[in-house]
N, C-alpha and C positions, 0 to 999 in steps of 0.2 A: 973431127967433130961428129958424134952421133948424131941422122938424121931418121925423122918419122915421116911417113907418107901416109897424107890424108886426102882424102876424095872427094871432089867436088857433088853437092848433092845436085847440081840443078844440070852443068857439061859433063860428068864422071874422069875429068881429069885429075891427075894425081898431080901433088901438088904436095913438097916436101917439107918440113917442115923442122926447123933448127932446134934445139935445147932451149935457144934463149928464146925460141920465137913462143916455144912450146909454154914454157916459165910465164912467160908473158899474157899467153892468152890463160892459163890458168890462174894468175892473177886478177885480172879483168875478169873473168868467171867469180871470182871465189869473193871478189870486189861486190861482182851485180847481185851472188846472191845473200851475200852481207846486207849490203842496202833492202834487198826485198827481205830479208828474215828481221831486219830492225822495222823496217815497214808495215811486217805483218805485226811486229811484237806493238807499234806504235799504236797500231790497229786494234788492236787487242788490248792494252792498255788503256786509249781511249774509249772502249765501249765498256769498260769493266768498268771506270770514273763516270759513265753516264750509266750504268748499270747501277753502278755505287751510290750514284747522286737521286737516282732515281727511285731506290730502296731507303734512301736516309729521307726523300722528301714524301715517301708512302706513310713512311714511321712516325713522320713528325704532323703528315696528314689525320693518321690513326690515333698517334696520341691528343692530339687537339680537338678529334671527333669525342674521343675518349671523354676528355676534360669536360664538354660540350655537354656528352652525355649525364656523367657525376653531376654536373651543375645543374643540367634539368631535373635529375631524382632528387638531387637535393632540395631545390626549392619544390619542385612537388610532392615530396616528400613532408616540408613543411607546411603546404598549403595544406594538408589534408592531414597532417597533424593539429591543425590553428582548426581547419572546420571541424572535426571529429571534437574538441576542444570545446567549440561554442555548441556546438548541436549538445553534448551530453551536460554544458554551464547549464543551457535553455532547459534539457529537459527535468535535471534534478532543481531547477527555479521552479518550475510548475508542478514537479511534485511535493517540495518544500510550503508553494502555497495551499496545492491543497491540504497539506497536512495540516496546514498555518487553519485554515477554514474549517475540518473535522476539532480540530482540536478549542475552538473558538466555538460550536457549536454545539457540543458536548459540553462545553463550561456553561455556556446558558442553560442548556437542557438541566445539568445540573442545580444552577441555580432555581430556577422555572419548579423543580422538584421539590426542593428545601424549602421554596417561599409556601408551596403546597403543602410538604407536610408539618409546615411552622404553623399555618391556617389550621388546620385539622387539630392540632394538638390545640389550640389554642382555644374550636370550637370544643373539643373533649373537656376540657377545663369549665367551660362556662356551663355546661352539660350538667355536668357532676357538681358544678357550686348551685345551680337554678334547683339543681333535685335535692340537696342538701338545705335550700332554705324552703324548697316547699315541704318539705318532711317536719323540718323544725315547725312554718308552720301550721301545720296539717296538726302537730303533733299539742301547738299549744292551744288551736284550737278544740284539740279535743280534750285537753285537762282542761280548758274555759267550758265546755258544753258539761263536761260530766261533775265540774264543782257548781254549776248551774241547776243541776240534775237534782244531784245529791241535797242540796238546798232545798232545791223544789217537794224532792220524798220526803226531806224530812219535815217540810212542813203542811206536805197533802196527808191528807186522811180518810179520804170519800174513796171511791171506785174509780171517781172521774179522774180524780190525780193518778191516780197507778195505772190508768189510761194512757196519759200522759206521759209519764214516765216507759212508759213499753215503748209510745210512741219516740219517744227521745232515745231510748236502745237503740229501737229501730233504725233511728237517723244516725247515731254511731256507727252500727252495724254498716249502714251504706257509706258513712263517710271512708269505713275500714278498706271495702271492699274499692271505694275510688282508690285509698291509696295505694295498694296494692295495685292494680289496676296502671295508676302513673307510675309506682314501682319500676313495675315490671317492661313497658312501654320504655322509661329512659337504662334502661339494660339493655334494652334491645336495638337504642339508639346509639348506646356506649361500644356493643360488642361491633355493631355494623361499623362506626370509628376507627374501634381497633382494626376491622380487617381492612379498610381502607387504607392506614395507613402500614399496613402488612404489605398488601399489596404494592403500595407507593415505593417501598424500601425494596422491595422484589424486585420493581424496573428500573431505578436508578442501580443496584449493583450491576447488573445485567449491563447497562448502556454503559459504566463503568469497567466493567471486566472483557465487554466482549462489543469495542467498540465500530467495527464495521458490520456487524449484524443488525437490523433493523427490526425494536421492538417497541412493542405497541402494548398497551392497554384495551382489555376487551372491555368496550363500554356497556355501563348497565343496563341491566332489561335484556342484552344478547345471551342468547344462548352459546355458552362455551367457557372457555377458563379462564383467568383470572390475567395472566398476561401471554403474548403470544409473540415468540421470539424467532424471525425468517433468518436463517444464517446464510453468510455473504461469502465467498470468500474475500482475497484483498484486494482484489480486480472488478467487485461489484456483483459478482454473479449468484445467484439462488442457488442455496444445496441440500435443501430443507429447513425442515420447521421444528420446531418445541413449543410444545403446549404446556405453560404453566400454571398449577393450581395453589394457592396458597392458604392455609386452614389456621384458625388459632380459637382453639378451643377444649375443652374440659376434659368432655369426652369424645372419643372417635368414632365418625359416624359409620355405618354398613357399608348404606347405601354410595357414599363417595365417590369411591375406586370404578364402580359400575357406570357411575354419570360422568366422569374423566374420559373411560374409555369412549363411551358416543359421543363425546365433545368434541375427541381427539379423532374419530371418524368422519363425524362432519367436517372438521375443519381442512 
């Protein structure tokens, strides 16, 4: 039987050793380091399952942060969808009313104009029927004066009557020059009418065409033009002005264009 001799580490005695004894402790070896290499793998095994468990419950931590997250943008998301929502209902309701209030003010302006130049025409009418019956009669009394006349010559025959007679000219003569006179005076009532209501039709298109501008009538006796028109933009602000003069007449004056322009200096 082959023997091996192995040496004591602690006496240094030698101390032999058999095949089977050899077999035997290399069993027992090969035994402990089985058990320690399943041990370390067990070892390792279980730190990789709490390794594992530890990375599944990060994941499932992260995805629930996640979900958490999504659901808050969500609903803040809609929170400030819903107010964004009501702030621009609110503010196009307040521009709606004021439109509702320009547009409802403009219509009376409107009307407030019409009923004005319903008046005026209506005073031009009465105008021109008042001068029409004093004319007629202005006109019959003087065919009454002058068949009175003619009467009277043909039956005076002295000096004193053709006296009389001149003096009865005379009183035609002046009756003439009245009428004439009232003539002339309701012409001049008629044309001022007309520019008035020239002018009327001038500020109602204007408030009509160019309705956030604010125009005004220059009242009479002022020096300046006829209407005066501040332009707005659509926000309210001043960006200048137009001076408007309105004419209606026969002939065209010189002087005009030179008194516009000072008007339009002053103003």
């Amino acid at each position: 039987m082959n023997t091996n001799i192995i040496t004591c580490p602690n006496c240094k005695a030698e101390i032999p050793l058999t095949e089977a004894m050899a077999h035997q402790v290399r069993e027992q070896m090969e035994s402990e380091f089985a058990a320690r290499q399943r041990q370390l793998l067990d070892g390792i095994t279980a730190r990789e399952e709490t390794v594992a468990q530890q990375t599944r419950a990060l994941e499932a931590a992260r995805t629930q942060i996640e979900q958490r997250v999504a659901e808050k943008l969500t609903t803040e998301r809609k929170k400030l969808q819903t107010e964004a929502q009501q702030q621009a209902k609110q503010g196009l309701e307040v521009e709606m009313q004021d439109l509702r209030a320009q547009l409802e003010e403009r219509r009376q302006q409107l009307a407030t104009s019409q009923n004005a130049e319903l008046q005026l025409r209506q005073q031009q009418r009465n105008l021109e029927n008042r001068t029409k019956e004093l004319e007629l009669e202005v006109a019959r009394k003087l065919d009454a004066e002058r068949e009175k006349i003619r009467q009277q010559a043909a039956s005076a025959a002295t000096e004193a009557e053709r006296l009389r007679v001149a003096e009865k000219e005379k009183v035609i003569s002046d009756l003439q020059q009245q009428i004439s006179v009232l003539k002339q005076k309701a012409e001049q009532g008629s044309m001022q009418l007309q520019g008035e209501v020239l002018e009327l039709d001038l500020e109602n298109q204007l408030k009509t065409t160019f309705m956030h501008d604010l125009v005004e009538a220059v009242s009479k006796g002022v020096r300046g033009g006829d209407v005066q028109q501040t332009v707005r933009t659509n926000t309210g602000h001043k960006c200048g002005m137009i001076l408007w003069e309105t004419k209606r007449a026969r002939n065209w004056g010189g002087g005009w264009t030179d008194k516009l322009k000072e008007d339009i200096d002053a103003a």
